[in-house]
C-alpha positions in Angstrom: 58.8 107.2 41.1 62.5 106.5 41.9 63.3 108.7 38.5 61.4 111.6 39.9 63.0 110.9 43.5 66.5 111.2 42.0 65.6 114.2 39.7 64.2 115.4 43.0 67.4 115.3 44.7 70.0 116.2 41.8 67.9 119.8 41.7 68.3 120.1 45.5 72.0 119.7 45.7 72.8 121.6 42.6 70.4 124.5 44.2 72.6 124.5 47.2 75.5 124.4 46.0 74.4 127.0 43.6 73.6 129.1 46.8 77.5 128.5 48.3 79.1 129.3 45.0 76.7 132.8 45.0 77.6 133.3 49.0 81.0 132.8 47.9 81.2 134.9 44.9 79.2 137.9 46.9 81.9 138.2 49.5 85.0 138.0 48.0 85.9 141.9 47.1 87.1 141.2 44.2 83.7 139.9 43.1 80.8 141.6 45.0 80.1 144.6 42.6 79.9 142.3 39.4 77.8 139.5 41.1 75.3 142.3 41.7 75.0 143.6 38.7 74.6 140.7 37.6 72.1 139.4 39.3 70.2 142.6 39.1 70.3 142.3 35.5 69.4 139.0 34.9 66.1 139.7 37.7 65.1 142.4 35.5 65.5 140.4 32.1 63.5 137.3 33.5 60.7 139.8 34.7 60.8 141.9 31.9 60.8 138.8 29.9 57.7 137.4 31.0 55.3 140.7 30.8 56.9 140.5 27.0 55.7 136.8 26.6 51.9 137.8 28.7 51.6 140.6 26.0 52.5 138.8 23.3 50.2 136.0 24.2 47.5 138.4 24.5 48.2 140.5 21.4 48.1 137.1 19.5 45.6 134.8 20.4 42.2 135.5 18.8 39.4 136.0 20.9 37.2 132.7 22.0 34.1 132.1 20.2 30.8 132.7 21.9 29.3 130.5 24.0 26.1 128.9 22.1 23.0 127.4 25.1 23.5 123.8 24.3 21.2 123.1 27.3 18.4 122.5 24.8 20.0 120.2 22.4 21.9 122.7 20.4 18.1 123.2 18.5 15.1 125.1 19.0 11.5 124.5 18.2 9.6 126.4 15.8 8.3 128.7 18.5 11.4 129.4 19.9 10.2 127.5 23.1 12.7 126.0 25.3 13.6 122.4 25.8 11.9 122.4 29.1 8.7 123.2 27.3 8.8 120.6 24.6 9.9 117.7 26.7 7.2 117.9 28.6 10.0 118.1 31.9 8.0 120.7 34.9 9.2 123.4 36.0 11.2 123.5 39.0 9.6 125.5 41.9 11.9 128.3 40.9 11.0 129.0 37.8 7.4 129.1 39.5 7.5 132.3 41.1 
């Protein structure tokens, strides 16, 4: 708890001082134009970046297998009656109607 109280903290200050040393960096003349287009490019790579990852992910990953009723034991009887019907359980008043 104190290790994640202390992580806590170490990536609040860096964050603001991260956010001076950007301020800073922004204003100065010499600086703003670059800082920009910076920025700008690194938001697009990130974004960019992650619909490349989704798509991968999704042009790699096999489909699921299909979902088999194991509300009957996984088995059948020879009739192809459900379990309801060969454990003897009734109906509920839903299934009566």
């Amino acid at each position: 708890m104190a290790n994640d109280r202390a992580l806590g903290g170490a990536i609040f200050g860096g964050s603001i001082i991260g956010i001076i040393i950007y301020a800073g960096l922004l204003y100065l003349p010499q600086t703003s134009f670059i800082v920009l287009q910076i920025t700008a490019f690194l938001a697009v790579v990130v974004l960019l970046g992650i619909l490349a990852w989704i798509g991968w992910t999704m042009a790699t990953t096999p489909p699921p297998e299909p979902i088999t009723d194991l509300s009957s034991g996984g088995e059948m009887s020879s009739t192809g009656s459900s379990a309801q019907e060969t454990t003897g359980d009734k109906p509920s008043s839903a299934a009566k109607k």
